[in-house]
N, C-alpha and C positions, 0 to 999 in steps of 0.2 A: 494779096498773096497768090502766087502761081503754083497750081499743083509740080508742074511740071519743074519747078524750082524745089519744091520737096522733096519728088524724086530724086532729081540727079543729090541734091544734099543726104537723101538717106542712105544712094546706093556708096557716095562719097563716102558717108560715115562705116557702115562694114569694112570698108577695103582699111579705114583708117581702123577703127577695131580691129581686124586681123595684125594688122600692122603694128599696133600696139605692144599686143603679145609677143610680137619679134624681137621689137627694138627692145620689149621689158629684159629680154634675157640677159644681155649685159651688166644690166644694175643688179639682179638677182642673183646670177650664178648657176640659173638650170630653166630652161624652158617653159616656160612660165604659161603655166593654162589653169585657170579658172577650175577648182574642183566644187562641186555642187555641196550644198549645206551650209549652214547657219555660220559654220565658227570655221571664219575665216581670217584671214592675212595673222588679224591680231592675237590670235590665240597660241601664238607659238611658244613663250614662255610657259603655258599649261605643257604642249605635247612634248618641249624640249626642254623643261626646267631651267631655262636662261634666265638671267637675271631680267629686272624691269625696262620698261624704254629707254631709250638712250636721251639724255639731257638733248643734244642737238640733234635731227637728224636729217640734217643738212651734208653732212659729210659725204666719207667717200666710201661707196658699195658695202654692202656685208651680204654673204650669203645668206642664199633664202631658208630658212626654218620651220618658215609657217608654214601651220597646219591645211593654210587654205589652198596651196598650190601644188600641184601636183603635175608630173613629167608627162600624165595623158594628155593628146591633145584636142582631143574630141569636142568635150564638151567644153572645154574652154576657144575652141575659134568659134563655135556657134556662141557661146557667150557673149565672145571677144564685138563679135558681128554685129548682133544684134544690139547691144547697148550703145554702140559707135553711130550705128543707126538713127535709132532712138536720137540721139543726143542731136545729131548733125539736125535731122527730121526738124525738132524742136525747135532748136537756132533759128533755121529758114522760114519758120511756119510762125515764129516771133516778129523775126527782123524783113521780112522779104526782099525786095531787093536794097534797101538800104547797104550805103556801100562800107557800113559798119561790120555788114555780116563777115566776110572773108576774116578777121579779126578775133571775131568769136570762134568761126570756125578753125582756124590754126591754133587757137588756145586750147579750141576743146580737144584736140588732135592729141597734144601734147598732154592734157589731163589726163586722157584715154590711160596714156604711159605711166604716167604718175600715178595715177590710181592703180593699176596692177603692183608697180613697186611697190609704195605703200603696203597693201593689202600682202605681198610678199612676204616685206623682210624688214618691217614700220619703218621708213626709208624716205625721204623725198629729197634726192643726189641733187645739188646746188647747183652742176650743168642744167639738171632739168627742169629745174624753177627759174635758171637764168635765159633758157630757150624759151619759155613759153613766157616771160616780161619782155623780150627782145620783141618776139611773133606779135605781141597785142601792141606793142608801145608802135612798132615801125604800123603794124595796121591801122592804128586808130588816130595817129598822125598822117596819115594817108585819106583815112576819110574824112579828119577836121581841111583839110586841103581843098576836097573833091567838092566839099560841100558847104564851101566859107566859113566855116564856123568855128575857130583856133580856138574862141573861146569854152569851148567846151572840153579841151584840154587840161583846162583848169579844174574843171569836175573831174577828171579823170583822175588827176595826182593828187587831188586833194581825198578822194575816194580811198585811194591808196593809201595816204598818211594817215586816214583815220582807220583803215582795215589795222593798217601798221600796229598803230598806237592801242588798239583794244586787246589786240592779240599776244603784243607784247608785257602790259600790263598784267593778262591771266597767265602766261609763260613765268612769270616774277612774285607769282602769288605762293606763298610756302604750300610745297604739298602738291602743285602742280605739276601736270601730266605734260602739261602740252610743249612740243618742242619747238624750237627756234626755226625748224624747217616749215613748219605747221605756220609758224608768225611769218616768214617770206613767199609760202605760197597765199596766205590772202594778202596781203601786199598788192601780189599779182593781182588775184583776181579784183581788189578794189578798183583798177583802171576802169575796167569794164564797166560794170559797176555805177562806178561812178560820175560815168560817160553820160546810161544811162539816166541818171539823175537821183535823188536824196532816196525817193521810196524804195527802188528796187536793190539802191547800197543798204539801208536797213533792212530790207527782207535776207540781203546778202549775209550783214553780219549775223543775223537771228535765227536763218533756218538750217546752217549746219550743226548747230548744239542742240537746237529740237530736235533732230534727224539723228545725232549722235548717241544723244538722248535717249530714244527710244530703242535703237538697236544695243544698246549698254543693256537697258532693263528686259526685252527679250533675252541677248545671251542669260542674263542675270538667271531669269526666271526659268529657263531650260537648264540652267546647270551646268551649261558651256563654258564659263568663264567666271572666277570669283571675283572680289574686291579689288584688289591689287594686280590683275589682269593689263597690261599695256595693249589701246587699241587704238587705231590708225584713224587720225583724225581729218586726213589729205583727202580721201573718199567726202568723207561728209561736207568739205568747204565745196567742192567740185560741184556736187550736185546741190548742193542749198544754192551756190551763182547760178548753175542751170535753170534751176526753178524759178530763181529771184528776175532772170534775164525772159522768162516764159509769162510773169507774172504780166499783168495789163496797168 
């Protein structure tokens, strides 16, 4: 691992952070920055009395609601910055030069985006789920090339049909929350995934409902959010792959 590979991926990831926040504005419908505190994107049915999540949300835009974003821009490019950071940091400091990384990295560019939608207006627009499977699929067929090994393509898609198939499964369950946007974004991220290999697609499927998980039962416990509360489940597949891709 090269520091100096870290750097340029962490100063990379900021600019992409900033950049996030930009592109987010389109899917949301107002300038999209990161407001500090707990009850965020999902809580917007609390402060706006809208009805529950939408079955798919995969569709096309809806105005932003939620509680969590706010027209300041302050604290959300330093947000925006610093988690884009983080994330790229991460990647490089995983994969180093493996020419798998560019791959992760344009994926996570594009979560960057996804995630602030999400957390917006519980959102994941089906252009931006279909740009970030374009960004990993042309990637990681670029390094089974670079690096002889097609064979591991097969890990990839087969990662994907099982992210597919768990998600849609819980999506079908009576009572279920989780939306069909939620089931196409791991999809995506099982290529990766699964690229990796079997462990870190099971860390994949298991650590965004742990992660979900826990921030369910804080709001819960703060008062933030009751029962019947719609929350953004596209944040949590995002970083449980991060983590799952960070994992050894």
């Amino acid at each position: 691992m090269s520091g100096g590979l870290v750097a340029c991926a962490a100063l990379l990831g900021g600019v992409a952070g900033l950049a996030a926040l930009r592109v987010a504005r389109r899917w949301t419908g107002r300038p999209a920055s990161i407001r500090p505190g707990p009850a965020v994107g999902a809580v917007a049915s609390v402060a706006t009395g809208q009805p529950g999540r939408p079955a798919d949300r995969g569709g096309p835009p809806a105005p932003a609601r939620a509680a969590g974003i706010s027209p300041s821009t302050g604290f959300g490019a330093v947000a925006g910055a610093v988690v884009g950071a983080v994330v790229f940091a991460g990647l490089a400091a995983a994969l180093g030069g493996d020419p798998v990384l560019p791959a992760f990295l344009g994926l996570a560019a594009v979560g960057l985006v996804l995630a602030v939608v999400d957390l917006a207006c519980l959102r994941l627009p089906d252009p931006l789920v279909g740009a970030a499977a374009l960004v990993v699929a042309v990637g990681l067929t670029g390094a089974a090339l670079l690096t002889g090994a097609p064979e591991r393509l097969l890990g990839a898609v087969a990662g994907a049909a099982l992210c597919f198939a768990a998600h849609a499964l819980l999506a079908l369950l009576p009572g279920s929350r989780l939306g069909f946007g939620d089931v196409k974004l791991a999809a995506v991220l099982g290529l990766p995934l699964g690229w990796l290999g079997w462990s870190p697609l099971a860390l994949g499927l298991l650590l965004p409902h742990l992660l979900n998980g826990v921030v369910v039962l804080a709001l819960l416990a703060a008062g933030r959010v009751c029962r019947d509360t719609p929350l953004p489940l596209g944040p949590a597949l995002l970083a449980g792959a991060w983590l799952a891709t960070l994992t050894p």
